[in-house]
gemmi code that builds the backbone of each chain (N, CA, C; Angstrom):
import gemmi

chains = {
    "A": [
        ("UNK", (-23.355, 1.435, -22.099), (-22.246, 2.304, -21.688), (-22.545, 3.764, -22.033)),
        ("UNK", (-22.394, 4.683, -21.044), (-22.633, 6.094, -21.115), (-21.524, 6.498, -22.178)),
        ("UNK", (-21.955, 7.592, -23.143), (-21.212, 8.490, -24.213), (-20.888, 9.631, -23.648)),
        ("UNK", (-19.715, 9.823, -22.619), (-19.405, 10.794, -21.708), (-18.773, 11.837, -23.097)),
        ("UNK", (-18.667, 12.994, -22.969), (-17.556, 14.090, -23.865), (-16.562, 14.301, -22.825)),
        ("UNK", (-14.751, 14.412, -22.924), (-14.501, 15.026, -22.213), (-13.763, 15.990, -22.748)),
        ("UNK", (-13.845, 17.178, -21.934), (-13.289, 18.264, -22.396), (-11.738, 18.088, -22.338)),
        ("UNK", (-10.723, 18.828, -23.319), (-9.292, 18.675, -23.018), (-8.772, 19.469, -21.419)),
        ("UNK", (-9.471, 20.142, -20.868), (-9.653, 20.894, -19.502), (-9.697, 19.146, -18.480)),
        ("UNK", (-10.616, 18.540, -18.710), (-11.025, 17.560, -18.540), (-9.619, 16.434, -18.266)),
        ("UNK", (-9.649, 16.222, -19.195), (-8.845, 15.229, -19.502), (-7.509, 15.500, -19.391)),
        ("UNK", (-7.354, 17.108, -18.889), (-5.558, 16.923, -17.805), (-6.123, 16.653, -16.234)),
        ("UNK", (-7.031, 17.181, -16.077), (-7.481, 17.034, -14.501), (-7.810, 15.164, -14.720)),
        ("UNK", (-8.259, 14.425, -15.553), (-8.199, 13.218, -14.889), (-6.732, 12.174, -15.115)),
        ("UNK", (-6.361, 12.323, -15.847), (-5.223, 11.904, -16.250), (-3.998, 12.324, -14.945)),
        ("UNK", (-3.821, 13.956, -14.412), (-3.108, 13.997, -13.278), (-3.711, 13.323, -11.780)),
        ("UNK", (-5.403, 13.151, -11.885), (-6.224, 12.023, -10.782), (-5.813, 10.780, -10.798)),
        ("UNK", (-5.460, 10.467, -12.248), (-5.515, 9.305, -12.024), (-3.516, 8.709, -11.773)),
        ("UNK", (-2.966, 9.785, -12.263), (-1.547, 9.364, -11.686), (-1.017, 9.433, -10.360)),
        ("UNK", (-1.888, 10.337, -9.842), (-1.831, 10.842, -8.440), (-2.491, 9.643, -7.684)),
        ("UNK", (-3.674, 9.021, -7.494), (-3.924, 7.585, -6.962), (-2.650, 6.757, -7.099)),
        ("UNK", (-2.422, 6.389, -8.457), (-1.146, 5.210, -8.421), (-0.107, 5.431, -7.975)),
        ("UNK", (0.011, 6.753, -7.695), (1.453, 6.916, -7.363), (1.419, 7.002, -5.637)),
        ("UNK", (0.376, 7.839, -4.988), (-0.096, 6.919, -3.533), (0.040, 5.571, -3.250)),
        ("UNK", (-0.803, 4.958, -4.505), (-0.816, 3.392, -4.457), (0.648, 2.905, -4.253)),
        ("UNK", (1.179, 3.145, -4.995), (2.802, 1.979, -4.772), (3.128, 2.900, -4.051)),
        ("UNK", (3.200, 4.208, -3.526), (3.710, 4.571, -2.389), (3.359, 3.643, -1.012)),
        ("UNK", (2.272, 3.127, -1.040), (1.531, 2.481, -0.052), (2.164, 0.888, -0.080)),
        ("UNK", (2.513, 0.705, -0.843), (2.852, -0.947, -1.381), (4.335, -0.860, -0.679)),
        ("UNK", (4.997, 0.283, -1.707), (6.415, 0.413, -0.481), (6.720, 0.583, 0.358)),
        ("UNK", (5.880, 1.069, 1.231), (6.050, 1.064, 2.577), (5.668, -0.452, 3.349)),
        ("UNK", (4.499, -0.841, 2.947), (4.322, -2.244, 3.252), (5.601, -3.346, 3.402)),
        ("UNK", (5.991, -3.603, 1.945), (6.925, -3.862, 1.707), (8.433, -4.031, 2.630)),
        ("UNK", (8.612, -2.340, 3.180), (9.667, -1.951, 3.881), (8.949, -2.255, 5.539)),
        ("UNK", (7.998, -2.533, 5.579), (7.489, -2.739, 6.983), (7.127, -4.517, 7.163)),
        ("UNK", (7.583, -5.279, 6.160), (7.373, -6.202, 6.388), (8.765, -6.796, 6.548)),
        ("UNK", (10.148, -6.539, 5.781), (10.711, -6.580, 5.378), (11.762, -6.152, 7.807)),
        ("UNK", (11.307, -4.867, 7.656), (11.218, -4.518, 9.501), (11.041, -5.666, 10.224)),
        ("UNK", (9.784, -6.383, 10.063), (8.827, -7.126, 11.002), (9.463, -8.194, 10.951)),
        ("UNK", (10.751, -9.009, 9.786), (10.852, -10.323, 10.298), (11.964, -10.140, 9.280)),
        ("UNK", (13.120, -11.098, 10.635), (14.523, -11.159, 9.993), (15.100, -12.419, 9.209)),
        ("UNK", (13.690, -13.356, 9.047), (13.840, -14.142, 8.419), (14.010, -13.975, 7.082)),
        ("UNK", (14.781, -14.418, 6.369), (15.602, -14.058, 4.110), (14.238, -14.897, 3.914)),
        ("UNK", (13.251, -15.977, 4.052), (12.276, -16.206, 3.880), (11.341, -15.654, 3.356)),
        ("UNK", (10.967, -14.429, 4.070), (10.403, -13.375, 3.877), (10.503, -12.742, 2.671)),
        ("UNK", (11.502, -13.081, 1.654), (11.223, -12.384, 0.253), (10.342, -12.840, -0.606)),
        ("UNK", (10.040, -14.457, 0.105), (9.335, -15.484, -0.811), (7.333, -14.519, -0.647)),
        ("UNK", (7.686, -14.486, 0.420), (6.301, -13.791, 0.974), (5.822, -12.230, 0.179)),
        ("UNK", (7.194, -11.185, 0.085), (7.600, -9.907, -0.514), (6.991, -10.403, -1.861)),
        ("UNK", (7.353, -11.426, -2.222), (7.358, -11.753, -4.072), (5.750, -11.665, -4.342)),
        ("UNK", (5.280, -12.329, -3.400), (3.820, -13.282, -4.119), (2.769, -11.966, -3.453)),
        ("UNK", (3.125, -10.597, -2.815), (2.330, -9.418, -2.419), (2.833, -8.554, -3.491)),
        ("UNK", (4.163, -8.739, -4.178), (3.803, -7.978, -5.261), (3.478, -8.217, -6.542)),
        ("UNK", (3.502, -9.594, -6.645), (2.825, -10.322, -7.831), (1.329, -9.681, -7.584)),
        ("UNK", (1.014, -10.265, -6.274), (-0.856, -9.794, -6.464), (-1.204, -9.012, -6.510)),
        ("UNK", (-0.489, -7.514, -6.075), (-0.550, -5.896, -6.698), (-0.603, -5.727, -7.425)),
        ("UNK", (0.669, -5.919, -8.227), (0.678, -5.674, -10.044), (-0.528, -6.555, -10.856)),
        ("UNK", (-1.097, -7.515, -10.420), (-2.217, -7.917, -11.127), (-3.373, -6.635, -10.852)),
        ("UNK", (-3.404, -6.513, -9.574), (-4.736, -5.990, -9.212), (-4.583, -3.917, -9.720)),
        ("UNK", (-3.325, -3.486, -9.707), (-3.310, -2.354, -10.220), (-3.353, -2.611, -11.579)),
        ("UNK", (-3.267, -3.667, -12.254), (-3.278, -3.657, -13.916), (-4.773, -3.549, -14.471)),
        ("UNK", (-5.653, -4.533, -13.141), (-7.032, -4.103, -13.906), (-7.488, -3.138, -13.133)),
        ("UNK", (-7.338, -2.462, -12.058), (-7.594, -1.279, -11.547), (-6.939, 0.035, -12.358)),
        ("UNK", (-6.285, 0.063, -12.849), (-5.713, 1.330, -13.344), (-6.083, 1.199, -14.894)),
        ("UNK", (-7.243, 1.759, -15.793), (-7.415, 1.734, -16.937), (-7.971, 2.776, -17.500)),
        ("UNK", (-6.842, 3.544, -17.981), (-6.994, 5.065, -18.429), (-7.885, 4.893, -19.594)),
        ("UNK", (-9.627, 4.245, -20.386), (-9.928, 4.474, -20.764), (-11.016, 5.229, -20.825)),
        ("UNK", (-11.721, 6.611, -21.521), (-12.246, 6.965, -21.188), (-13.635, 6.441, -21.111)),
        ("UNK", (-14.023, 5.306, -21.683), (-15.213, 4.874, -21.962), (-15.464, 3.591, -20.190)),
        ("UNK", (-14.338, 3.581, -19.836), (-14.649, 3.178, -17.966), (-13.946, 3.955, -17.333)),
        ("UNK", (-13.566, 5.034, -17.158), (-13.180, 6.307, -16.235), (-14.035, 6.554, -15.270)),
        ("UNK", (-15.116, 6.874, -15.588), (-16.346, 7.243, -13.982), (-15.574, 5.906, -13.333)),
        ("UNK", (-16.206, 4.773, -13.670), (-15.893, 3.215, -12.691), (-14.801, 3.000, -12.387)),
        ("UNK", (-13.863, 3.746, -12.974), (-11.925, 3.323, -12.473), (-11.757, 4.069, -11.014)),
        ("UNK", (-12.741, 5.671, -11.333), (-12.643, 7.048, -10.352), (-13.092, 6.356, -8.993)),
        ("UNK", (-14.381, 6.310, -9.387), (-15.491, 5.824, -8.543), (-14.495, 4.555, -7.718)),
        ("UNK", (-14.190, 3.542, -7.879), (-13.047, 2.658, -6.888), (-12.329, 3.164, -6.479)),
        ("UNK", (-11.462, 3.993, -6.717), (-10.567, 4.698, -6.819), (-10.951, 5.783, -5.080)),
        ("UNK", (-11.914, 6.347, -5.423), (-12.729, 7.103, -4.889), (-13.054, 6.766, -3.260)),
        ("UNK", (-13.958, 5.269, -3.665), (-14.311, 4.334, -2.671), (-13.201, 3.910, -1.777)),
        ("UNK", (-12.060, 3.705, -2.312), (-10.616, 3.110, -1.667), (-9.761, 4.141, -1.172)),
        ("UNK", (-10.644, 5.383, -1.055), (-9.637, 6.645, -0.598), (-7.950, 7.019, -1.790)),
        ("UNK", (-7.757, 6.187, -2.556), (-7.171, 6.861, -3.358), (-7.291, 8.209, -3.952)),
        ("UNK", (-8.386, 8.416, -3.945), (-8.864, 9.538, -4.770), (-9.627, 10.358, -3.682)),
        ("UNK", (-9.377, 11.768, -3.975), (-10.340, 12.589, -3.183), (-11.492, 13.086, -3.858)),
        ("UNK", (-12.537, 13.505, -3.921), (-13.333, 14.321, -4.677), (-12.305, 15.702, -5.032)),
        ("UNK", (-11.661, 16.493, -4.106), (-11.169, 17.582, -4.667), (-9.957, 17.428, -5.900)),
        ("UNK", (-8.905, 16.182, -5.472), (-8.652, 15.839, -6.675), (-9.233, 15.873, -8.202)),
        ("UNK", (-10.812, 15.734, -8.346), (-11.642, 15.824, -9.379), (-12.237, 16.786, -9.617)),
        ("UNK", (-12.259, 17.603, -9.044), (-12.599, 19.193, -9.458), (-12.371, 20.097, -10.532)),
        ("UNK", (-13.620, 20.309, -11.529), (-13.045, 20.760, -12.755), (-13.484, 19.567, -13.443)),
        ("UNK", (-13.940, 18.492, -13.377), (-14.881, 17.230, -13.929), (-16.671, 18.167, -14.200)),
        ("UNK", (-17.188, 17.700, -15.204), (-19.138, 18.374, -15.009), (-19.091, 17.809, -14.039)),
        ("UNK", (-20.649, 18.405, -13.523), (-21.363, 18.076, -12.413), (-21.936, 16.608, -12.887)),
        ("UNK", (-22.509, 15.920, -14.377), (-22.642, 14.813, -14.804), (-21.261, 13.446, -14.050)),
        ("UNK", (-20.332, 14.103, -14.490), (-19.432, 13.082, -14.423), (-18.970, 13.085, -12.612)),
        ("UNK", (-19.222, 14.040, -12.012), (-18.981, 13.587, -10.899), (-19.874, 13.466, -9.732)),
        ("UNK", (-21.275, 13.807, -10.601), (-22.238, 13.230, -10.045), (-22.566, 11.239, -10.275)),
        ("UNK", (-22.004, 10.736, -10.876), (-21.827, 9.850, -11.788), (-20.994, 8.972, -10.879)),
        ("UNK", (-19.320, 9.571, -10.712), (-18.584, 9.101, -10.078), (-19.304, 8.599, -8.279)),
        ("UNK", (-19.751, 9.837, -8.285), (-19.862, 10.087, -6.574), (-20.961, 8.663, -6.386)),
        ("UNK", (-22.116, 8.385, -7.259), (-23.002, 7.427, -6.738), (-22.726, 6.203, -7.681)),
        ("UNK", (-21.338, 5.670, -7.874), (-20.666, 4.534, -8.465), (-19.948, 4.305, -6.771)),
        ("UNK", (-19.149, 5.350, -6.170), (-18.352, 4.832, -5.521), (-19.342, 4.737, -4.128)),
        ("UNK", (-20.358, 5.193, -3.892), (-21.094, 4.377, -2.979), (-21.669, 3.254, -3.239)),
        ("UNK", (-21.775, 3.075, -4.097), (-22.241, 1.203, -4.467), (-20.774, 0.604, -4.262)),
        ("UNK", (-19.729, 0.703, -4.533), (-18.194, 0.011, -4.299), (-18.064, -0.082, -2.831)),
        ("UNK", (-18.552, 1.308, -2.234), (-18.281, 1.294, -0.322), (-19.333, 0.131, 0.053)),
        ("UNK", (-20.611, 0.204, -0.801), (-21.454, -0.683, 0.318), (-21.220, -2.257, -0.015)),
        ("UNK", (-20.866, -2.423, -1.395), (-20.295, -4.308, -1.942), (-18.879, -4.544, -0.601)),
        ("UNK", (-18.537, -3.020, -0.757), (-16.726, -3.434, 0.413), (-17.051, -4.061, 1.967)),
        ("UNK", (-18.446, -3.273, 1.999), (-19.012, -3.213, 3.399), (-19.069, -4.631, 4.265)),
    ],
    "B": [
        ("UNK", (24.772, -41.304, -16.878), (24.357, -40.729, -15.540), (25.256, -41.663, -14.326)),
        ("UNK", (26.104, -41.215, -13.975), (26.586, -41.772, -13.011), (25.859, -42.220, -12.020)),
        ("UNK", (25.712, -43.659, -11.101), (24.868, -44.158, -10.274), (25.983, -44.354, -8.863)),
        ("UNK", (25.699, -43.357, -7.832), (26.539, -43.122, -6.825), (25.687, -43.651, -5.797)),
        ("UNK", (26.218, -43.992, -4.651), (25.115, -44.518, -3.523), (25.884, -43.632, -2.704)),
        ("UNK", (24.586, -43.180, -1.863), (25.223, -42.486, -0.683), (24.269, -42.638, 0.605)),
        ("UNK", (25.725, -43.014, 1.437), (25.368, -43.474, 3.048), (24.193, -42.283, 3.553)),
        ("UNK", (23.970, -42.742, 4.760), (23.143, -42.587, 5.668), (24.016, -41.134, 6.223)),
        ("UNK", (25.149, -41.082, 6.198), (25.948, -39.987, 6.835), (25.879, -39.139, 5.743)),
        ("UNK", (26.166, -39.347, 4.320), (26.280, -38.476, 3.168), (24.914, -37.977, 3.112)),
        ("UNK", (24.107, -38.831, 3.215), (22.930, -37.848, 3.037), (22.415, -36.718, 3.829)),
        ("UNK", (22.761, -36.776, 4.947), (22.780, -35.613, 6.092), (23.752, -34.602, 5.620)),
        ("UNK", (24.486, -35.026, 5.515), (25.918, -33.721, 5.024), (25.477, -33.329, 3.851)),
        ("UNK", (24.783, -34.037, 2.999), (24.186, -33.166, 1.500), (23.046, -32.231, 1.898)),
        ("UNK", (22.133, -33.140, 2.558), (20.887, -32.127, 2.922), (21.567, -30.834, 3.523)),
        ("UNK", (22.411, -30.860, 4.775), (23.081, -29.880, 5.382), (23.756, -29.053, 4.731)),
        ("UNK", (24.235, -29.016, 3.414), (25.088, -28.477, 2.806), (24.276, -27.778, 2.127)),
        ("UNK", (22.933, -28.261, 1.155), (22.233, -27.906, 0.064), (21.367, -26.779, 0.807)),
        ("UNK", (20.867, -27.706, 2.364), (20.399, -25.923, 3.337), (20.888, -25.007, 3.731)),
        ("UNK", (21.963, -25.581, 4.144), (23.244, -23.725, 4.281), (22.915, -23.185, 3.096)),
        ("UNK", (23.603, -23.785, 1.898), (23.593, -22.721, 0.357), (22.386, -21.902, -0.087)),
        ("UNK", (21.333, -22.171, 0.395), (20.238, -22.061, -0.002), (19.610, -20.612, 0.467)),
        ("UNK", (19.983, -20.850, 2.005), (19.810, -20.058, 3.403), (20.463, -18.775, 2.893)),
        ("UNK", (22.045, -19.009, 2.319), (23.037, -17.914, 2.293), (22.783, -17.719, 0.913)),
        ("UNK", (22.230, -17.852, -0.318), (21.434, -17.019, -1.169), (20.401, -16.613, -1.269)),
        ("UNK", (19.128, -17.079, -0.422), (17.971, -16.383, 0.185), (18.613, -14.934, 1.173)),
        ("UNK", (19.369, -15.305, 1.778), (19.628, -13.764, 2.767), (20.539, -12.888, 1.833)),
        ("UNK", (21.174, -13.395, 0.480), (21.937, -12.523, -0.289), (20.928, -11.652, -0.692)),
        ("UNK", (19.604, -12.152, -1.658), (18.304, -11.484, -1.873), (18.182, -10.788, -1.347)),
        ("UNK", (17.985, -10.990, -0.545), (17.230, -10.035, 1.118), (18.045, -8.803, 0.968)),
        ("UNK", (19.137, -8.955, 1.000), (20.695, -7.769, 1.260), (19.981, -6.670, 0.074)),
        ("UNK", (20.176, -7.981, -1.387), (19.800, -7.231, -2.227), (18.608, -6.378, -2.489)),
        ("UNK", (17.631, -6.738, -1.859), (16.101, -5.537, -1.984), (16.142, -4.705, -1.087)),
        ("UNK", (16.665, -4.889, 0.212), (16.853, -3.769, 1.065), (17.700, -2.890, 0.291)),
        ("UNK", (18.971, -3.252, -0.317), (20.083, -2.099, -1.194), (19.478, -1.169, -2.312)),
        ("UNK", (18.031, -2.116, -2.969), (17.410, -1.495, -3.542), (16.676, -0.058, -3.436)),
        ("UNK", (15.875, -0.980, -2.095), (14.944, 0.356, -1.767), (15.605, 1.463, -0.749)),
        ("UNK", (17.323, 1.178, -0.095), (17.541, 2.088, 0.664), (18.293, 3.348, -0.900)),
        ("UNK", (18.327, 2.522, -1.851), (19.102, 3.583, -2.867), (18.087, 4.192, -3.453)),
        ("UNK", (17.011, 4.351, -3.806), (15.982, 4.686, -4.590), (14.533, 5.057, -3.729)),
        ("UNK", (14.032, 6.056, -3.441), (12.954, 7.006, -3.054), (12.003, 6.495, -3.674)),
        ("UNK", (12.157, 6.176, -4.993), (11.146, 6.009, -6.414), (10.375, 4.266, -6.026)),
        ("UNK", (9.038, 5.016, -5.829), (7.967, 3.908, -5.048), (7.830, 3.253, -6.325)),
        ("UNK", (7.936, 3.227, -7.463), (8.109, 2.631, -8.466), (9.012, 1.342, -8.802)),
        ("UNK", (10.287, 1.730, -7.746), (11.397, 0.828, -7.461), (10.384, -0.647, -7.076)),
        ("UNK", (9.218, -0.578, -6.494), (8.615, -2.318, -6.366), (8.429, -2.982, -7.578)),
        ("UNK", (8.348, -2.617, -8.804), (8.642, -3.435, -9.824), (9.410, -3.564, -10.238)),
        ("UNK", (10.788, -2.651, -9.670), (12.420, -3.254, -10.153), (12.447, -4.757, -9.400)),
        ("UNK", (11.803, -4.480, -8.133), (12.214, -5.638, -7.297), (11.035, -6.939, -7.390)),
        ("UNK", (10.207, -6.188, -7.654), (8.972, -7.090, -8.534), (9.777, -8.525, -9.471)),
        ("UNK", (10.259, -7.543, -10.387), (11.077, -8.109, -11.705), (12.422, -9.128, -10.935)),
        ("UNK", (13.498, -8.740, -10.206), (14.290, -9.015, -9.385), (13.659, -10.494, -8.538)),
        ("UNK", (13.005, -10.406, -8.334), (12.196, -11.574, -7.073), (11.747, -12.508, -8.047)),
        ("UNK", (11.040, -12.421, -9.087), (10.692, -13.315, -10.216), (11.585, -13.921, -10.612)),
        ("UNK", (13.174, -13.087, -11.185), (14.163, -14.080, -11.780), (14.589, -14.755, -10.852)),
        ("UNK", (14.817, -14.609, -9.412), (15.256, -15.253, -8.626), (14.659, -16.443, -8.162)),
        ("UNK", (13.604, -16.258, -7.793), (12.922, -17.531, -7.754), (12.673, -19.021, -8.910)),
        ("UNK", (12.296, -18.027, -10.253), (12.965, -19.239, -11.325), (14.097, -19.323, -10.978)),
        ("UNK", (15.651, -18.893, -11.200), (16.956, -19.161, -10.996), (16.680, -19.796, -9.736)),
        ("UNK", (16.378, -20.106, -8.619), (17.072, -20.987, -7.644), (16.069, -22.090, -7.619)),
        ("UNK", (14.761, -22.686, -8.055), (14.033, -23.708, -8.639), (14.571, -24.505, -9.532)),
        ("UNK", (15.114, -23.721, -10.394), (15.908, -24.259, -11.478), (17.159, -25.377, -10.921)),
        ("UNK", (17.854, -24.344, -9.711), (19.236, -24.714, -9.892), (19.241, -25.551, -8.158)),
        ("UNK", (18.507, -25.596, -7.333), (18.460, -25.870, -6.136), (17.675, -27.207, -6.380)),
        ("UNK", (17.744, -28.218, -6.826), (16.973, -29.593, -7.052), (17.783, -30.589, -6.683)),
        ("UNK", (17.248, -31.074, -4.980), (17.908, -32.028, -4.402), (17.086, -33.829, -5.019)),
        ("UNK", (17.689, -33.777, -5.964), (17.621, -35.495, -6.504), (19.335, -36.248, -6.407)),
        ("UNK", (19.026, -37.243, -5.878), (20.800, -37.786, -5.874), (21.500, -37.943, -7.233)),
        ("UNK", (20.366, -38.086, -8.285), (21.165, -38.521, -9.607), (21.471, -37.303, -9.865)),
        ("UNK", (21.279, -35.598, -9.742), (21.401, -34.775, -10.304), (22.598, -33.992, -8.967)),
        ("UNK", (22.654, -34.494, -7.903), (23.150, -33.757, -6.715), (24.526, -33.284, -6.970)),
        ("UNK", (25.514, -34.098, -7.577), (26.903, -33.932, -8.095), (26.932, -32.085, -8.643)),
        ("UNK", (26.121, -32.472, -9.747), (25.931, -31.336, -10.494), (25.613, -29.896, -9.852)),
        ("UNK", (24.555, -30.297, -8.990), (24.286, -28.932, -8.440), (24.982, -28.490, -7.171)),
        ("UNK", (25.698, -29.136, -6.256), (27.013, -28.886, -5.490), (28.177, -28.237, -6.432)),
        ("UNK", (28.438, -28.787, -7.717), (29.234, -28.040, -8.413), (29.160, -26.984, -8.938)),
        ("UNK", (27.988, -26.668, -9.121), (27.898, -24.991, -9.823), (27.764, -24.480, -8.026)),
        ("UNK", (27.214, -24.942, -6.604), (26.772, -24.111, -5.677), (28.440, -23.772, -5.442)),
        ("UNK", (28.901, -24.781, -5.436), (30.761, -24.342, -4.891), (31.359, -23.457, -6.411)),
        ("UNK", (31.242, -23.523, -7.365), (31.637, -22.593, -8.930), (31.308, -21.159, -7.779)),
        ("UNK", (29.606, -20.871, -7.280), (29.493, -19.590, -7.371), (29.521, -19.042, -5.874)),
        ("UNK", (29.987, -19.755, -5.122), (30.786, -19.395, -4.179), (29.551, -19.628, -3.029)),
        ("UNK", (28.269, -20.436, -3.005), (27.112, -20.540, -2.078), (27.691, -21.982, -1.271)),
        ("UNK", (28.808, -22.693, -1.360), (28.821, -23.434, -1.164), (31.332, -23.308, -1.031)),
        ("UNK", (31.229, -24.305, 0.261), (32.502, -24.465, 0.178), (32.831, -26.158, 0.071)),
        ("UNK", (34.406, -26.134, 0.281), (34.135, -27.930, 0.532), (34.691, -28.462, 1.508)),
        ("UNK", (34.631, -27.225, 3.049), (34.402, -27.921, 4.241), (33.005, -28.468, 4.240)),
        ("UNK", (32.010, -27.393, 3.597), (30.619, -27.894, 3.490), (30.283, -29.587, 3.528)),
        ("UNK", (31.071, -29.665, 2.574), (30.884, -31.144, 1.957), (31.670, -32.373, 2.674)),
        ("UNK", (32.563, -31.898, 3.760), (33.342, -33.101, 4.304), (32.945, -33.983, 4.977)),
        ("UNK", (33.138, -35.098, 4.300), (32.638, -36.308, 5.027), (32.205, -37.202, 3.599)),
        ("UNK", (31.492, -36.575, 2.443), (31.223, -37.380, 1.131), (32.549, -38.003, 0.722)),
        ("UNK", (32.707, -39.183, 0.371), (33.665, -39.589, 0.109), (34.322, -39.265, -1.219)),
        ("UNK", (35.569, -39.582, -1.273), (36.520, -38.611, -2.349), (36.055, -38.950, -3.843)),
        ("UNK", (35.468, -40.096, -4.683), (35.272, -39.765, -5.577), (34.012, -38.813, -5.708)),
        ("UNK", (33.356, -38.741, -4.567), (31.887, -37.592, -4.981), (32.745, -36.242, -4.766)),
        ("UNK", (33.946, -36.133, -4.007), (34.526, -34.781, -3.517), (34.918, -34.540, -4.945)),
        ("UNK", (35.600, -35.570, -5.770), (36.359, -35.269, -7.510), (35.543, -34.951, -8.329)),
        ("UNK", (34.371, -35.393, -8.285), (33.056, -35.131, -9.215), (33.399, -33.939, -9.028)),
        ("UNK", (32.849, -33.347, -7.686), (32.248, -31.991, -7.742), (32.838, -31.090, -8.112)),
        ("UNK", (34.656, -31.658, -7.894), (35.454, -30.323, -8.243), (35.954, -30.188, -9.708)),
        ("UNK", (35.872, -31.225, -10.120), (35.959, -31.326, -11.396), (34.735, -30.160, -12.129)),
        ("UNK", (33.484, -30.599, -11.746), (32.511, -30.366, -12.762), (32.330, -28.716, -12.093)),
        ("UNK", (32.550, -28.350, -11.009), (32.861, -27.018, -10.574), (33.732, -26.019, -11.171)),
        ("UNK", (35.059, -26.839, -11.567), (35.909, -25.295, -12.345), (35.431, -25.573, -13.828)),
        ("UNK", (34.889, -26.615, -13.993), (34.158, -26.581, -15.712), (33.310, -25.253, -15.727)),
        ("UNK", (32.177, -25.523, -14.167), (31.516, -23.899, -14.693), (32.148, -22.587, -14.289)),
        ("UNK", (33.356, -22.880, -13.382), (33.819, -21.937, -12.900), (34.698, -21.198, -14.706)),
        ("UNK", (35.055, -21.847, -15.562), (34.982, -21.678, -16.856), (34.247, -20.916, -17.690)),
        ("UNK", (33.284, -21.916, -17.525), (31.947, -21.276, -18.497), (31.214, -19.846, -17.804)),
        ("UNK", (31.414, -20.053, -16.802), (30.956, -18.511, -15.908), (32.016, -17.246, -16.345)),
        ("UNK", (33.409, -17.462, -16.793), (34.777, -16.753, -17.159), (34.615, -15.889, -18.293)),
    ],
}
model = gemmi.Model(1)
for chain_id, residues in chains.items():
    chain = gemmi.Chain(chain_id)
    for i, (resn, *xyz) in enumerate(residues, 1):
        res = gemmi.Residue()
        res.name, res.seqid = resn, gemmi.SeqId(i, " ")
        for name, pos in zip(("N", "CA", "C"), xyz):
            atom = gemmi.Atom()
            atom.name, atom.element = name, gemmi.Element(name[0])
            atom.pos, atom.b_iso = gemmi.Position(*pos), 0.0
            res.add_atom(atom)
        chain.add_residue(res)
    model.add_chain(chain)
structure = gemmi.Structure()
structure.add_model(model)
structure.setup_entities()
């Protein structure tokens, strides 16, 4: 595991990156949600609502892990999944987002 | 444990009864997450309803268990909480109609 430093400069720019993804993220979930919820007038349909947000909240629990010692690899998915922009990360070294940038092309090409 | 037999006709009118109730607290849900997300902006609100969809589903597993030895019981709390009437039920003959109403204002009680 890399011994990244981050600067406190640093570490408001990733900390507001990384709230800014999740908060897209369940923006994205709620709309789903409200578009599925559209798509069929069957009360059934909550059973369906339940078990898409059960499997979110699993998958944002190990996707979202503000530690700094897996931060490049949280970014880098993050990154890969369009959550994240590079300009969002601006103000990161050139290490760490050189780092990020060729993590999240290995994530695009496993997605591929 | 009371040992009740029930006709060929009662059992249709139970099944029929236990699927209406069921139907008309699945679409109460429904009412309820739409009320959710039309009151609240906050994409965050999917784990109110996250949380919401979980108790519900234990609560009606729990309480929706069509076995005949247990059926008395759970017609009586569905008519206690109002998922259930006792045109629903017409046609079971009158001591299953006394069960139910009996053991109905017991929880209509314990619900008080």
């Amino acid at each position: 595991m890399l011994e990244l430093k981050w600067s406190p400069a640093e570490k408001k720019i990733a900390h507001a990156a990384f709230e800014s993804a999740l908060s897209l993220e369940r923006t994205a979930i709620r709309r789903d949600i409200e578009a599925m919820l559209a798509g069929s007038a069957d009360a059934a349909e909550i059973w369906t609502i339940r078990d898409y947000l059960n499997d979110k909240a699993r998958e944002l629990d190990e996707k979202y892990d503000f530690r700094y010692s897996v931060l490049i690899g949280v970014f880098a998915r993050l990154l890969a999944d369009g959550w994240l922009t590079l300009e969002d990360l601006t103000g990161l070294d050139a290490t760490k987002l050189e780092l990020i940038c060729d993590r999240s092309a290995i994530w695009k090409r496993s997605d591929a």
